[in-house]
C-alpha positions as CSV (number, residue, x, y, z in Angstrom):
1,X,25.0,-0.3,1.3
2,X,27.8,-0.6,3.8
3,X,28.9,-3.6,5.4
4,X,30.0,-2.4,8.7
5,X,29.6,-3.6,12.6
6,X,25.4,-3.8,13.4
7,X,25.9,-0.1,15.2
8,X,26.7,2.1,12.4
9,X,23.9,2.6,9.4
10,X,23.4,0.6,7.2
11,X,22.5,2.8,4.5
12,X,24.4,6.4,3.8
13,X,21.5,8.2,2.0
14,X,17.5,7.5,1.8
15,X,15.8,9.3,-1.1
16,X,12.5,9.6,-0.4
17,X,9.8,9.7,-3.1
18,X,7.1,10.9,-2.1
19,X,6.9,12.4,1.3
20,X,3.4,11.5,2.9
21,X,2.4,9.7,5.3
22,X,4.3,5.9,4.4
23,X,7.1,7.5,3.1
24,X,7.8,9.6,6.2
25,X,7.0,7.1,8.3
26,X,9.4,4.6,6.7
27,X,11.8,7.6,6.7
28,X,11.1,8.4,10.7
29,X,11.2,4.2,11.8
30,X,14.5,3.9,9.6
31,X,16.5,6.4,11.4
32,X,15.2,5.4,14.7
33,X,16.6,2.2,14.1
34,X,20.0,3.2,13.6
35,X,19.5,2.2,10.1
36,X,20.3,5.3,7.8
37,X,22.6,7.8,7.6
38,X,21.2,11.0,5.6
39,X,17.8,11.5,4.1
40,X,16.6,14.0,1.3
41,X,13.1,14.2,0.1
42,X,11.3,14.9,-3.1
43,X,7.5,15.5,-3.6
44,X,5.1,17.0,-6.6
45,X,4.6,19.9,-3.6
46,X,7.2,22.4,-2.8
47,X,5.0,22.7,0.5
48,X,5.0,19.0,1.3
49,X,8.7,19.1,0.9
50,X,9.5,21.7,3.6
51,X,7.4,20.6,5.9
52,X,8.6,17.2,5.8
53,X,12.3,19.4,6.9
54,X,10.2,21.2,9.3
55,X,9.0,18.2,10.9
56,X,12.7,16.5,10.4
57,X,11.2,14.1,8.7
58,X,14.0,14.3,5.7
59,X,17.6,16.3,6.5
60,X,17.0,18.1,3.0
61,X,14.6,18.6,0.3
62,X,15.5,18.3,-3.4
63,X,13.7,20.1,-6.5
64,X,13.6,17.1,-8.6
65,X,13.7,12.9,-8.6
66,X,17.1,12.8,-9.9
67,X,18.5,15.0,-7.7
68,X,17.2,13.1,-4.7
69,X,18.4,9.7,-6.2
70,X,21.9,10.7,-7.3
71,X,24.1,8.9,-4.8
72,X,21.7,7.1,-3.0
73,X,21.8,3.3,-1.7
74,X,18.1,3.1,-0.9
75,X,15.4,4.6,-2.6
76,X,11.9,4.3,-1.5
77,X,9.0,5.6,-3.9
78,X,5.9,6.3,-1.7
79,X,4.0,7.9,-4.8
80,X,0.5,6.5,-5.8
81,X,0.4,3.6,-8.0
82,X,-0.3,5.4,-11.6
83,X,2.6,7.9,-10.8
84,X,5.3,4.9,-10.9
85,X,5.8,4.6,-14.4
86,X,6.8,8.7,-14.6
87,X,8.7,8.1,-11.5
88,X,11.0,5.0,-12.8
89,X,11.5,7.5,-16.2
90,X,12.8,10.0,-14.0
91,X,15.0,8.2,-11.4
92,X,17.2,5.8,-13.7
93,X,19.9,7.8,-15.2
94,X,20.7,9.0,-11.5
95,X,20.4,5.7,-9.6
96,X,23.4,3.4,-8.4
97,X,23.9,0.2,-10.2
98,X,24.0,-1.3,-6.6
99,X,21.7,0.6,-4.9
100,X,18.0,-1.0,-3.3
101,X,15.3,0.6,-4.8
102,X,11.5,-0.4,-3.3
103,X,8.0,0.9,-3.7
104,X,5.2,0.5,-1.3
105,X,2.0,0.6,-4.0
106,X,-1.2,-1.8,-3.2
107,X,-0.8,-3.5,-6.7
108,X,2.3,-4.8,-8.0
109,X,1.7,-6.3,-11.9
110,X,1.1,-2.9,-12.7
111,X,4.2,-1.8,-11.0
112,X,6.4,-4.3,-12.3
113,X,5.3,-4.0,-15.8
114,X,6.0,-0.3,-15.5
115,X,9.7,-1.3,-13.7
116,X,10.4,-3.6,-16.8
117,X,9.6,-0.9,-19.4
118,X,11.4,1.9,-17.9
119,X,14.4,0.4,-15.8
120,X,16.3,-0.9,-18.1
121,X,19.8,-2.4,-16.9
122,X,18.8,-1.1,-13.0
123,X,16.1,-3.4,-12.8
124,X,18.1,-5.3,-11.0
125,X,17.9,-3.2,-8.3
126,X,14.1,-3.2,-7.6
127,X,12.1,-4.9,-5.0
128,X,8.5,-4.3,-5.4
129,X,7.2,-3.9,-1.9
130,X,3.4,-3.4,-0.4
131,X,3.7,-2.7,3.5
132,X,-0.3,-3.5,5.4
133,X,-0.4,-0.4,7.1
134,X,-1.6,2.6,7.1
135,X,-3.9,5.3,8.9
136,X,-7.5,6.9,8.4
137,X,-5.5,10.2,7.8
138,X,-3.0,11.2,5.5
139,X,0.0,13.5,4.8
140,X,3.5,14.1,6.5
141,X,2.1,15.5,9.5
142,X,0.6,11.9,10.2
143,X,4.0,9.9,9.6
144,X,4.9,7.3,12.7
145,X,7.9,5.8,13.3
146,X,5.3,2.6,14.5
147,X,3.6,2.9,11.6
148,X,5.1,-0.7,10.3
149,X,5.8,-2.3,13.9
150,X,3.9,-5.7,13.6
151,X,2.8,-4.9,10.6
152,X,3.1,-7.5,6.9
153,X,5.1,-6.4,4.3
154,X,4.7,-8.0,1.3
155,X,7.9,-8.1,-1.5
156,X,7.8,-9.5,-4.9
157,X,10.6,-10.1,-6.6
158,X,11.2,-10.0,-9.9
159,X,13.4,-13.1,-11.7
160,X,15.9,-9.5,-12.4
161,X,15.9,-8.8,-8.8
162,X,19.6,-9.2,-7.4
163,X,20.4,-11.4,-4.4
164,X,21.5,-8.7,-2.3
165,X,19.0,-6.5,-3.1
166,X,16.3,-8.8,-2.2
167,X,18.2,-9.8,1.4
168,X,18.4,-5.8,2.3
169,X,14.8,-5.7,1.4
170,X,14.0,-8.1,4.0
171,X,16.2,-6.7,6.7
172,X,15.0,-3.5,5.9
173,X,11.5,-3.8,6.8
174,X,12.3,-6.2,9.1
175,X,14.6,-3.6,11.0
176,X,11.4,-1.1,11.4
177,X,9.7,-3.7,12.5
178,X,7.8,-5.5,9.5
179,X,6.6,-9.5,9.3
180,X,8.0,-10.2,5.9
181,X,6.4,-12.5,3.2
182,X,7.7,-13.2,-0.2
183,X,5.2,-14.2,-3.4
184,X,4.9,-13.6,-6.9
185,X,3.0,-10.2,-8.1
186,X,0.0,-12.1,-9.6
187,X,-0.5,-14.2,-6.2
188,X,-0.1,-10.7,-5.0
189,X,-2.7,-9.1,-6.7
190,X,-5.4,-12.3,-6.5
191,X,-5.2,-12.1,-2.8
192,X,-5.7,-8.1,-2.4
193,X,-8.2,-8.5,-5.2
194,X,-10.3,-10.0,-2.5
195,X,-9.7,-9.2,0.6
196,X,-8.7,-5.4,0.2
197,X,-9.8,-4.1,-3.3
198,X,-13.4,-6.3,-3.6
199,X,-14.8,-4.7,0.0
200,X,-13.5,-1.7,-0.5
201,X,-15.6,-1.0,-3.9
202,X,-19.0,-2.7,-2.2
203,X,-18.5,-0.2,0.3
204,X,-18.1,2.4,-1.9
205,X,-21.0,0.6,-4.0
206,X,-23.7,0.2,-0.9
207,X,-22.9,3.8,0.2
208,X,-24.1,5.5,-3.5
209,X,-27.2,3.0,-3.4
210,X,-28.0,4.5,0.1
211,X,-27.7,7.6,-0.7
212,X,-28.6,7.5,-4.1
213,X,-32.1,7.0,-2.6
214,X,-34.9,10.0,-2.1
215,X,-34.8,8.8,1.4
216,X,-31.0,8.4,1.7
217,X,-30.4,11.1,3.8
218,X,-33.0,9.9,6.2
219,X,-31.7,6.3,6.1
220,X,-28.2,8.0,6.7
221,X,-29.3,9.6,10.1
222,X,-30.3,6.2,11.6
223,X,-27.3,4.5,10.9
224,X,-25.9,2.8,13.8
225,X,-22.8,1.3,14.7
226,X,-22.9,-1.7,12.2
227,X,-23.0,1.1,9.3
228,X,-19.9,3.0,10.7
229,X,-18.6,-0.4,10.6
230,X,-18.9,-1.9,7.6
231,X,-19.0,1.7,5.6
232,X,-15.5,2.9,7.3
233,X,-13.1,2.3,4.6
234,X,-15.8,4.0,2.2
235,X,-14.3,6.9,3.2
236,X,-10.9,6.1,1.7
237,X,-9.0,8.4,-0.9
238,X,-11.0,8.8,-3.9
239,X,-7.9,8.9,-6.3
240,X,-5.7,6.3,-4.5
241,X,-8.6,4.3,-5.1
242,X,-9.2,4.7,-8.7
243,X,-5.8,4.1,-9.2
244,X,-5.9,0.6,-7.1
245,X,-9.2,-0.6,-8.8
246,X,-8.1,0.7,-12.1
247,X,-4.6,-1.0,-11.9
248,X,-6.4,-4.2,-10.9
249,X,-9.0,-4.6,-12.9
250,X,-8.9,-8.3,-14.1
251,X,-8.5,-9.4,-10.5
252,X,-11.3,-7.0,-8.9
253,X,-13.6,-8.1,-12.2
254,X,-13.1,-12.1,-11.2
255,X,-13.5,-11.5,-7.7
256,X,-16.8,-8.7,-8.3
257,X,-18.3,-12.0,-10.5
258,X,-17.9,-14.1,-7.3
259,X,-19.7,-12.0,-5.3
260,X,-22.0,-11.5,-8.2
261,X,-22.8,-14.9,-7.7
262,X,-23.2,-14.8,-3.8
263,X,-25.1,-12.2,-3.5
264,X,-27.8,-13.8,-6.4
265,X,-28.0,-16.2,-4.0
266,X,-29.3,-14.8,-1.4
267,X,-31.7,-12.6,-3.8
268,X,-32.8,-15.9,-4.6
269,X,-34.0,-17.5,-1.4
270,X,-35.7,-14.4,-0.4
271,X,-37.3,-14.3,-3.3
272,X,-38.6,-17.7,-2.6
273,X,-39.4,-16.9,0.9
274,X,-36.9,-19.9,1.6
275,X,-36.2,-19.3,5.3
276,X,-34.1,-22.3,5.5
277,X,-31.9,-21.7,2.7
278,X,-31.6,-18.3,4.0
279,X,-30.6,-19.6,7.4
280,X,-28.1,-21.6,5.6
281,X,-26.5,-18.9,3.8
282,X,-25.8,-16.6,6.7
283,X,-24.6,-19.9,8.9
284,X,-22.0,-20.4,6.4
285,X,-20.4,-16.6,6.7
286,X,-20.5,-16.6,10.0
287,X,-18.9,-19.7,10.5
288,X,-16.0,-18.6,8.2
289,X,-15.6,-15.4,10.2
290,X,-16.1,-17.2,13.5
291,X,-13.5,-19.3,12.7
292,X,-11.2,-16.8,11.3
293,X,-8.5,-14.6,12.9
294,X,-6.6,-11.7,11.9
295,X,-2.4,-13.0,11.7
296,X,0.4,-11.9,13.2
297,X,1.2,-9.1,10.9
298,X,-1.8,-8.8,9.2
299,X,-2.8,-4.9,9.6
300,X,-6.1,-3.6,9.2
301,X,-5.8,-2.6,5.4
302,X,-6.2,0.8,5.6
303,X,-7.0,4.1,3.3
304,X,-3.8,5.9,3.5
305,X,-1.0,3.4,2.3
306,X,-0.1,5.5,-0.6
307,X,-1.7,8.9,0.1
308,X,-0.4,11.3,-3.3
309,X,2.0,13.7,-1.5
């Protein structure tokens, strides 16, 4: 990281890892903003990889992590969540004792555990990072430089984590345009649990009971506006997905018992044919959501954030 006037980069080299949709569009907002010098790419697909130089999305592509690493003084891995663990392995002998290395996965105790394990004495330089943001389609050819304007970015920082690495972290995603917030990884995970993780699995739950019906396909044709609604995000990436619900489990299991518990509540009162209790039930939702608002930075938490690349 250099320490030059606020016009030159701030950063020599980005190696991407992973070059989808975040990681290009972190790649595409960080030059825009002045903020990087040079940036080489790695991805699984030798086809992802040129096109992301087609679309000059990355200035080179490399044929392996450690190639794309060596040298660099920020490394972002935009890989799915269960492909960190392979992808700390293979970028610690090459990485820079003073270099800022990030992620942007939707869990982050999984993540760190895996960073703990396999870092070693370069744990310091890791600042586990979620960006909200995202889009309803994935891949390079989808990366925005706005992607993460107005947009929260969540870090957790690990008691390892190095000062400095921690306030380039912040500037970082600040630069592109991020509202940063700093907590622990569990606090991290309890909250996604259930406000990201929990409705995306009933959506994916209430769309198999519909159409897991002999009339499904019937029902399906009706479906109005409050169905796209509410079903949207069940069209997310099936294998991002299993890795996020997988990854989580404890927190999605305590938070699928509290709904559990809701939803046998209203069974209940219908049951019971208790109109009143009923009434009572759905007053209290909508109040909450009445009342609610969405915060300044709070993106709509969509399908795409770590699309495999």
């Amino acid at each position: 990281m250099t320490s030059e006037s606020p016009l030159t980069p701030r950063f020599d080299k980005l190696a991407l890892i992973g070059c989808g949709l975040m990681g290009g569009s972190f790649a595409l907002a960080l030059r825009e903003a002045g903020w990087v010098k040079h940036i080489v790419g790695f991805s699984a697909s030798e086809k992802t990889r040129q096109r992301a130089v087609e679309l000059q999305v990355i200035d080179r592509a490399c044929n392996s992590v450690a190639e794309a690493v060596q040298d660099a003084d920020l490394v972002l891995l935009a890989v799915p969540v269960g492909a960190m663990q392979s992808s700390f392995e293979a970028l610690r002998p090459a990485l820079s004792a003073s270099a800022l290395l990030m992620d942007v996965g939707s869990t982050k105790c999984d993540v760190v555990a895996a960073a703990q394990q396999h870092l070693g004495e370069r744990l310091s330089c890791f600042v586990p990072a979620h960006p909200i943001a995202g889009k309803e389609v994935a891949g390079i050819e989808h990366a925005d430089s706005n992607l993460y304007q107005a947009r929260r970015t969540i870090l957790t920082p690990l008691p390892q984590t190095g000062a400095a690495q921690l306030q380039a972290a912040e500037s970082v995603w600040q630069a592109i345009g991020s509202h940063v917030t700093v907590m622990n990884p569990e606090a991290h995970d309890a909250t996604f649990a259930a406000v990201s993780h929990l409705p995306h699995l009933i959506a994916f739950a209430a769309v198999n009971a519909l159409t897991a019906q002999a009339q499904g396909d019937t029902f399906l044709q009706m479906a109005g506006p409050g169905f796209r609604d509410f079903s949207r995000i069940a069209a997310s990436d099936p294998a991002v997905w299993r890795d996020i619900l997988s990854a989580n489990q404890t927190e999605v299991l305590t938070q699928l018992a509290h709904f559990r518990t809701a939803l046998d509540a209203f069974e209940s009162v219908l049951k019971q044919g208790d109109t009143a209790a009923l009434q009572h039930l759905i007053q209290q939702a909508s109040d909450v959501r009445s009342a609610w608002t969405l915060q300044a930075g709070n993106a709509c938490h969509t399908t795409s954030e770590t699309q495999r690349s």
